[in-house]
VEXZA-939993 format. One line per 8 residues: number of its first residue (from 1); their letters; for each residue z, x, y of C-alpha. Coordinates in Angstrom, 1 decimal. Example, Ala and Ser with C-alpha at 12.3 -4.5 7.8 and 13.67 -1.06 7.14 Angstrom:
1> AS> 7.8:12.3:-4.5 ~ 7.1:13.7:-1.1
END
This chain:
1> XXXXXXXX> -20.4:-18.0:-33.0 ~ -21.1:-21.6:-34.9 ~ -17.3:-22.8:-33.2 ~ -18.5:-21.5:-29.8 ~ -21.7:-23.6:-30.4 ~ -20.4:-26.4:-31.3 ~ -17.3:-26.4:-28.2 ~ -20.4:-25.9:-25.7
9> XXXXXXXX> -22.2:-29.0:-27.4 ~ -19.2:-31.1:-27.3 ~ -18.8:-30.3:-23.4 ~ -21.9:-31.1:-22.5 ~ -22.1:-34.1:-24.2 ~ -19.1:-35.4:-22.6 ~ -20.7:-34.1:-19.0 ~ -24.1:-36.3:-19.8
17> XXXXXXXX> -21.6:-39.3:-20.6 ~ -19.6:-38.9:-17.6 ~ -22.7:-38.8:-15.9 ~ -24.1:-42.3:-17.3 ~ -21.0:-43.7:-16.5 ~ -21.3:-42.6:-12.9 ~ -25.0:-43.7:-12.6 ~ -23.6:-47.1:-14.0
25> XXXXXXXX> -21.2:-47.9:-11.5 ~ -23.6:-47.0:-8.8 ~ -26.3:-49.4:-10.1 ~ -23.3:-52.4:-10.1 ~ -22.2:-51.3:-6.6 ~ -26.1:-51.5:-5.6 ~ -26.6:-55.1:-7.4 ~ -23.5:-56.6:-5.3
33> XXXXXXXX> -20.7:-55.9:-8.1 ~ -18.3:-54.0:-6.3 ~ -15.2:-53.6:-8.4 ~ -11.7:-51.5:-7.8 ~ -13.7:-48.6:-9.2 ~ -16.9:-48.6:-7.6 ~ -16.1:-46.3:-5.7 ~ -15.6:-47.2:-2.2
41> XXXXXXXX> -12.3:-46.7:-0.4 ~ -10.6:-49.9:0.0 ~ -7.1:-50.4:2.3 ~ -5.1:-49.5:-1.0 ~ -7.0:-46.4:-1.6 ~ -6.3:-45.1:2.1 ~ -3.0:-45.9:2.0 ~ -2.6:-44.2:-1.1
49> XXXXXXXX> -3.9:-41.4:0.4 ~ -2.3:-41.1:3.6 ~ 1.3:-41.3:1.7 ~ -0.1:-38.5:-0.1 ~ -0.6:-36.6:3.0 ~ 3.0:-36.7:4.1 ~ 3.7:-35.4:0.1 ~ 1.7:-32.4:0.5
57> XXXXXXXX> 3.1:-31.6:3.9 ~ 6.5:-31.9:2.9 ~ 5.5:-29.8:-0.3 ~ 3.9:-27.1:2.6 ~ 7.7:-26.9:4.3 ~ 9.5:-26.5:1.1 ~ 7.7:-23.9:-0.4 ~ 7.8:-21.7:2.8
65> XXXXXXXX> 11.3:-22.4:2.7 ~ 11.6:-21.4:-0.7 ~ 9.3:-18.2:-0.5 ~ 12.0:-17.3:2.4 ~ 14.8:-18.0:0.1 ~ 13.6:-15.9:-2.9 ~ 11.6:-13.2:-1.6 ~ 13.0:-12.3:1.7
73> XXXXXXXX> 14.6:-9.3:0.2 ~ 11.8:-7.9:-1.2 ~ 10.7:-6.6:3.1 ~ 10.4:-3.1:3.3 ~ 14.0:-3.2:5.8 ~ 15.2:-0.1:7.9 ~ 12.2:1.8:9.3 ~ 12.5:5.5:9.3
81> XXXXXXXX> 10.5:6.7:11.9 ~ 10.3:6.6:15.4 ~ 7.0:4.5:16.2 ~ 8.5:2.1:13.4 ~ 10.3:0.0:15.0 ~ 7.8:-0.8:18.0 ~ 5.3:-1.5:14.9 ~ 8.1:-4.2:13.6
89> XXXXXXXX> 8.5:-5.8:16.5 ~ 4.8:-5.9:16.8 ~ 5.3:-7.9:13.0 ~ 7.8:-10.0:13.9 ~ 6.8:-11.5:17.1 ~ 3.5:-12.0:15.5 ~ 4.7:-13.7:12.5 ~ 7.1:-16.0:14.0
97> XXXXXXXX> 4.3:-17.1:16.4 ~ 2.4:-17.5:13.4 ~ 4.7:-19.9:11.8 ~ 5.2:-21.7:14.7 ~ 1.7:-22.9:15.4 ~ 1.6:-23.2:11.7 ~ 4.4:-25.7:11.5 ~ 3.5:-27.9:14.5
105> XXXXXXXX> -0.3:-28.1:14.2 ~ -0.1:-28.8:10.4 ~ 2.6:-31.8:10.6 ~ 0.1:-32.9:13.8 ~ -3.1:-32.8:10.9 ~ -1.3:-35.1:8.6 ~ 1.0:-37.2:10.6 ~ -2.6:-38.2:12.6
113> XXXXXXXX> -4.2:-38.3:9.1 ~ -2.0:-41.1:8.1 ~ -1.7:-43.0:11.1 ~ -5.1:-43.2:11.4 ~ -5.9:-44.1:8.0 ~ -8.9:-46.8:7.0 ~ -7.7:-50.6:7.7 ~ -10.3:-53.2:7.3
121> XXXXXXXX> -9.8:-54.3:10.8 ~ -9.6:-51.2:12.3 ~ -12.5:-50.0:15.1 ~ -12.8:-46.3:15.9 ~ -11.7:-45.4:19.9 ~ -14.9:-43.9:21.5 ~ -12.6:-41.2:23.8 ~ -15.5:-38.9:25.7
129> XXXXXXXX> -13.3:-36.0:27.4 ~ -10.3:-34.7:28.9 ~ -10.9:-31.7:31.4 ~ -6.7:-31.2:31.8 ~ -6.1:-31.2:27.8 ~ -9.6:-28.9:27.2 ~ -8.1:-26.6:30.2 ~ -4.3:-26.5:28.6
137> XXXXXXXX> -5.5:-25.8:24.5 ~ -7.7:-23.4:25.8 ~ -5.8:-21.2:28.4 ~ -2.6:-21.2:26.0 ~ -4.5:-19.3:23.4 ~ -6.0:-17.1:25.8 ~ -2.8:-16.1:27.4 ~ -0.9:-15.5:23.7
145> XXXXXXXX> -3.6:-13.9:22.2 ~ -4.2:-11.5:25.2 ~ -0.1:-10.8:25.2 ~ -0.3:-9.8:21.2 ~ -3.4:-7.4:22.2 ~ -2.6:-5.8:24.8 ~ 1.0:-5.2:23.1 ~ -0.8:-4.0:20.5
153> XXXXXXXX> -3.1:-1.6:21.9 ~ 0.4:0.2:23.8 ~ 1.7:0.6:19.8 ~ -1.4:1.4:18.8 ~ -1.9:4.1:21.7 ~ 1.5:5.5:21.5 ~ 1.4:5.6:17.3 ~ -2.2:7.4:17.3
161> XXXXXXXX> -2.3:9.3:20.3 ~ -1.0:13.1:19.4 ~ -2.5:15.2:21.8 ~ 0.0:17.0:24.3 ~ 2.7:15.7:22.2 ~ 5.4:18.4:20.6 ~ 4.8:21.8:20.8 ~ 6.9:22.5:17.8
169> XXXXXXXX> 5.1:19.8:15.9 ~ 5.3:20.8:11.9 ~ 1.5:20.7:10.7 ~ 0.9:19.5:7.1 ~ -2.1:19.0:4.8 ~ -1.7:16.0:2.1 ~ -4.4:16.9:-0.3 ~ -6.2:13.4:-2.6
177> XXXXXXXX> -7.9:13.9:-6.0 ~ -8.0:11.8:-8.8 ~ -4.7:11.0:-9.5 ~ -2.3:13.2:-8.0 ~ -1.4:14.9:-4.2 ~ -1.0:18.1:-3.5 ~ 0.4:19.1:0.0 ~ -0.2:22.6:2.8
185> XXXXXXXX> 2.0:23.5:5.3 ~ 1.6:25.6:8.1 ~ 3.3:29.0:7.8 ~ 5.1:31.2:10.6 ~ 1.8:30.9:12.7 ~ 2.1:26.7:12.9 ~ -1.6:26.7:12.0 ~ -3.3:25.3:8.8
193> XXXXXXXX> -6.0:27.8:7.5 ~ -9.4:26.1:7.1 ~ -9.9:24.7:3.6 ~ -13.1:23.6:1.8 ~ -13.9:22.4:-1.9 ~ -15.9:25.2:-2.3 ~ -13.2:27.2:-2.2 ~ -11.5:25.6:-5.3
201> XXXXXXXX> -10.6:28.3:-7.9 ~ -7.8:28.7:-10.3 ~ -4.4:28.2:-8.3 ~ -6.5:27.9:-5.1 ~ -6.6:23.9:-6.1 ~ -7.0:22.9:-3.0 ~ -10.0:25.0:-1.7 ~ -8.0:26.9:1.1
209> XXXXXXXX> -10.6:29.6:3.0 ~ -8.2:32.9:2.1 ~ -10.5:34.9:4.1 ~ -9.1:32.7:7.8 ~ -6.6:35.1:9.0 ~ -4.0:31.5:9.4 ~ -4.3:30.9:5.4 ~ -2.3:33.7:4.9
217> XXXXXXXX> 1.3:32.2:5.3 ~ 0.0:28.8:4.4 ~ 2.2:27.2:1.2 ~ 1.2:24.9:-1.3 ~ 3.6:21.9:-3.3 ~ 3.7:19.4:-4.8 ~ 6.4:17.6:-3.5 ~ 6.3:16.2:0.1
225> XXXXXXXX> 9.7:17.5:2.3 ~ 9.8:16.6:5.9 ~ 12.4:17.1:8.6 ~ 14.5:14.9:10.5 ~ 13.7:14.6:14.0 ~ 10.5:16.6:14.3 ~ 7.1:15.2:15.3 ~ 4.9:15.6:12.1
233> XXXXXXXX> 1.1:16.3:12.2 ~ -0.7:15.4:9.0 ~ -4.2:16.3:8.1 ~ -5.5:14.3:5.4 ~ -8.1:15.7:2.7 ~ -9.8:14.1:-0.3 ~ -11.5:15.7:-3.1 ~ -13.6:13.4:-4.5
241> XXXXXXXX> -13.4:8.9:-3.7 ~ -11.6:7.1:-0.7 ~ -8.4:7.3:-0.9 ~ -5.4:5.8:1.6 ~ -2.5:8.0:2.0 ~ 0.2:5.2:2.5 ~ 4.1:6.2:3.3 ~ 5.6:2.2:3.8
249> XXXXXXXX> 9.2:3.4:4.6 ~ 8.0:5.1:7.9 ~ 5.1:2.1:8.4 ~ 2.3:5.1:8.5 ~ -0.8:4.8:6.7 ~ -4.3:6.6:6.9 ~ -7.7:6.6:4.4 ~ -8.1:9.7:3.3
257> XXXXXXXX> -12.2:10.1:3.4 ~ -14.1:12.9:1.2 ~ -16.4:15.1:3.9 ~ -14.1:14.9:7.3 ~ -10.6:15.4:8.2 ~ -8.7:12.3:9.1 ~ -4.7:12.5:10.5 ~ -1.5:10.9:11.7
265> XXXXXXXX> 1.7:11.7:13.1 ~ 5.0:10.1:13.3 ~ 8.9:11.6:13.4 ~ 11.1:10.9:10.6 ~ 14.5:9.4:11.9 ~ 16.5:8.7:9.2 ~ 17.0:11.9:6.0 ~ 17.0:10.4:2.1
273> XXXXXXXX> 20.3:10.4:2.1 ~ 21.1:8.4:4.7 ~ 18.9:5.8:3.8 ~ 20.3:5.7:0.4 ~ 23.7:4.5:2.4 ~ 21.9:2.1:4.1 ~ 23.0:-1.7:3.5 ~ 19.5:-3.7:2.9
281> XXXXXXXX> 18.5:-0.4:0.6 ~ 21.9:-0.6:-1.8 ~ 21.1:-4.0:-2.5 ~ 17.4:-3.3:-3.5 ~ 18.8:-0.2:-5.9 ~ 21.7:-2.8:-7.3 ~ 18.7:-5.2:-8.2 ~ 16.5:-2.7:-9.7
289> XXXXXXXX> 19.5:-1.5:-11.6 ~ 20.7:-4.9:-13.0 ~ 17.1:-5.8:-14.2 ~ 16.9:-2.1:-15.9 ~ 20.1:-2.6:-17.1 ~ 18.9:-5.8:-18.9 ~ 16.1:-4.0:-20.0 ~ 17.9:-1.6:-21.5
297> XXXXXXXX> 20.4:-3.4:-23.3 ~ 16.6:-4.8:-24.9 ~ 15.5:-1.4:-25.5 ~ 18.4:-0.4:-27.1 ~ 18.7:-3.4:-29.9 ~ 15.1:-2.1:-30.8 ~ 16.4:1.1:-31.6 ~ 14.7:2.9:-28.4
305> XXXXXXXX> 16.2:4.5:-25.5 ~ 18.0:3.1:-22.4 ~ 16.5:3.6:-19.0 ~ 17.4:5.9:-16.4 ~ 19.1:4.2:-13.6 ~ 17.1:3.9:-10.0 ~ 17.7:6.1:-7.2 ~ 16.3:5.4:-3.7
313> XXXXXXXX> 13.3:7.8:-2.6 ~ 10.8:7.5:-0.3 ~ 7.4:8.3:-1.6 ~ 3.7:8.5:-0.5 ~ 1.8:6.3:-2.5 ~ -2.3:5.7:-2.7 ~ -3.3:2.1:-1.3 ~ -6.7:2.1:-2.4
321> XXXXXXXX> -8.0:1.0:-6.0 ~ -9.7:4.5:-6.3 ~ -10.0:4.4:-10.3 ~ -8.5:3.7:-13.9 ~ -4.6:5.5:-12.9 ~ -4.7:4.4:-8.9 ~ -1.4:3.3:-9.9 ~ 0.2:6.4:-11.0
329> XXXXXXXX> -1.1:8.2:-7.8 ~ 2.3:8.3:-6.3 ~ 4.2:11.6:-5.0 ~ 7.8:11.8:-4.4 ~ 8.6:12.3:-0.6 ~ 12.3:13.8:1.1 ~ 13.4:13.8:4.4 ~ 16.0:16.6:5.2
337> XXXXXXXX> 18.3:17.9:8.3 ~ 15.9:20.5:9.7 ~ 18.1:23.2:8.9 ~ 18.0:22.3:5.0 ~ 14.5:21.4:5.1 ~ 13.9:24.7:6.5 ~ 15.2:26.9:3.7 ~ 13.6:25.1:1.4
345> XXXXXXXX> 10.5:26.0:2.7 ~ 11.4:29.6:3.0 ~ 12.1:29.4:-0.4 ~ 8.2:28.8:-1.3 ~ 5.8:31.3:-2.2 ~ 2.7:31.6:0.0 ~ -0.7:30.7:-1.3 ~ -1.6:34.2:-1.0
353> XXXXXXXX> 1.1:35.7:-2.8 ~ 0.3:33.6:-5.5 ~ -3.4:34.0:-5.8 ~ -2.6:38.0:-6.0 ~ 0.0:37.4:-8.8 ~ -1.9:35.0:-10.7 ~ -5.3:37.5:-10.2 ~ -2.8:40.8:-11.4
361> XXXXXXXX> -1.7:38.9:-14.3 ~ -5.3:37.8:-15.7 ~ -6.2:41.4:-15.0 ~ -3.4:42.7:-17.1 ~ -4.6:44.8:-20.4 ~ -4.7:43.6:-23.3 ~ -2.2:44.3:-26.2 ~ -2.9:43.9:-30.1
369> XXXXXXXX> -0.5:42.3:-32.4 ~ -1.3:43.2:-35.0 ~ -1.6:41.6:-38.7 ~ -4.6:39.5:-37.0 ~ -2.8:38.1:-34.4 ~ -5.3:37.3:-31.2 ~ -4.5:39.7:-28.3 ~ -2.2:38.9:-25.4
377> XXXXXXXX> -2.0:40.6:-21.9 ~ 0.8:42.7:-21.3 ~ 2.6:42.9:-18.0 ~ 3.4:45.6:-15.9 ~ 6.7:46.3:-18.6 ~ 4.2:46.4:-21.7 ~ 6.2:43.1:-22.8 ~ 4.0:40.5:-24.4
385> XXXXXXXX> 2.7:37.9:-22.2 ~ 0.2:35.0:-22.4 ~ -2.8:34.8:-20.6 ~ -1.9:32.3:-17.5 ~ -3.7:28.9:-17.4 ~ -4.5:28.5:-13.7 ~ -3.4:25.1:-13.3 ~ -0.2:25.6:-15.3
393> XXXXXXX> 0.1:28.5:-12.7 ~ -0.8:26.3:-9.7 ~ 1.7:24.1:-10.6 ~ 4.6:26.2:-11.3 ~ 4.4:28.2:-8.4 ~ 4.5:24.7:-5.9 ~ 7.4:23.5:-7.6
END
């Protein structure tokens, strides 16, 4: 605490002398002793600082160049959905507008900068108006900006809008808590029952209302499948804080707000496996792999274990800072031909089949062991059989 003392002292001290020195170069500029260092910009100064100008915006173009250069492969690539690539497009032409404007009107800033530096002789032009250059920098902007907006309320539209779209639309509810996702589809019926927290109890972890008729065939996992080619509702729910549900490979992303329903729909284009083929993708996995590899070779003179090698997935991911692990709140997410995505889900048990197993098990009798061993439940073949933890069980039966 003395050492801390003592720095602050020191600093301030030097502030105050800093300070004096200041207040003693103003009083010799006031008393007519103008020096090199008084101060004022003189013609050496402003041309000093104009050269600097043309530094900085040569420094602006190289870095952009360079930030091209290095991190251009680090864009998301191949969209796989079917709004994505309007919403690319959207991107790009916005972008390169972007930089366009950017390049020309910051070279203009600092090439007038230095032209018009200070000089001694030099009188300021007194230039009132011009009514033709007010008209043109005003109605290009208007006539840009209204293009991007308008283009952007027809993606917009056409990416939110999903009334009277498929009939055959798969329905799915991605479930947010604290840090994990749990996801519902819609059975044989293509309806979602009706779900509340209230409802939350042992492998019911998501609160589904068992007593609406179209819970009955709903199913519960915990890994996202989707299929190829088929519009895609999803309802979003959240337990408890704000989450965003976020899938970047298919450019779809919606908050998911505690109290209300929100939702979003898109078609999947392109299965996992085809996008592990895809060009832009093999060089992102060879990248990864390289720098694991490295890591590994690290790990491995340290005595630990190497790491597994990276294999392209998509995944759903949260993109809001909702708490301490946000950043393990990731699920893993598969697109599949429609006719394998479809027996994996008929492979699923139904929430309700699961709640009646999990309730016949805790309802099992109880069987002594003997020798003052604590009881276990026995099943329906008297065979020995621990008392099920209902997440444990929640879990197990959505894998």
């Amino acid at each position: 605490m003395t050492s801390l003392l003592v720095i602050v002292v020191v600093v301030l001290l030097g502030i105050a002398i800093w300070q004096l020195t200041k207040i003693f170069d103003l009083t010799q500029v006031g008393a007519g002793h103008a020096s090199e260092d008084s101060g004022i910009a003189n013609p050496r100064d402003n041309n000093i600082q104009g050269y600097f100008h043309f530094i900085f915006l040569g420094f602006i173009y190289l870095i952009t160049i360079f930030s091209f250069w290095k991190y251009g492969s680090v864009l998301l690539g191949t969209s796989a959905s079917e709004h994505g690539p309007d919403y690319d497009n959207l991107m790009l032409i916005s972008m390169v507008l972007i930089f366009f404007v950017q390049t020309i009107t910051q070279f203009l800033l600092y090439y007038f900068a230095f032209k018009y530096r200070g000089k001694g002789d030099r009188v300021a032009f007194y230039y009132a108006d011009n009514d033709k250059l007010e008209f043109l920098w005003t109605i290009i902007p208007v006539i840009v900006l209204a293009g991007l907006i308008l283009y952007g309320l027809y993606a917009w539209t056409n990416i939110m809008f999903i009334e009277d779209k498929d009939k055959d639309a798969l329905y799915v509810e991605v479930y947010a808590k604290q840090f994990s996702w749990e996801v519902r589809y819609a059975g044989a019926d293509g309806v979602l029952g009706k779900a509340n927290i209230r409802y939350i109890d042992g492998v019911n972890t998501m609160g589904v209302d068992m007593s609406d008729p179209y819970a009955q065939d709903d199913i519960t996992v915990n890994e996202l499948h989707l299929p190829k080619g088929r519009q895609v509702i999803f309802k979003f729910r959240s337990q408890d804080v704000l989450h965003s549900a976020y899938m970047p490979h298919f450019r779809a992303q919606m908050n998911v707000v505690p109290g209300m329903v929100t939702e979003f729909a898109f078609t999947p284009t392109i299965t996992t496996h085809e996008m592990r083929d895809d060009a832009g993708i093999m060089a992102k996995v060879d990248k990864i792999n390289k720098i694991r590899s490295k890591r590994s070779a690290d790990l491995m003179a340290e005595g630990g274990q190497a790491l597994e090698p990276y294999i392209f997935d998509y995944f759903l991911t949260c993109n809001k800072i909702c708490g301490q692990s946000h950043y393990n709140m990731q699920m893993k997410l598969v697109v599949d031909e429609e006719n394998a995505f479809n027996g994996w889900l008929k492979d699923k048990t139904t929430l309700a089949a699961a709640i009646k197993e999990s309730k016949k098990e805790a309802a099992a009798p109880i069987v002594p062991m003997g020798d003052g061993a604590p009881a276990k439940p026995a099943d329906s073949t008297n065979t020995a059989a621990t008392k099920p933890d209902s997440t444990a069980v929640a879990q197990a039966t959505k894998k």
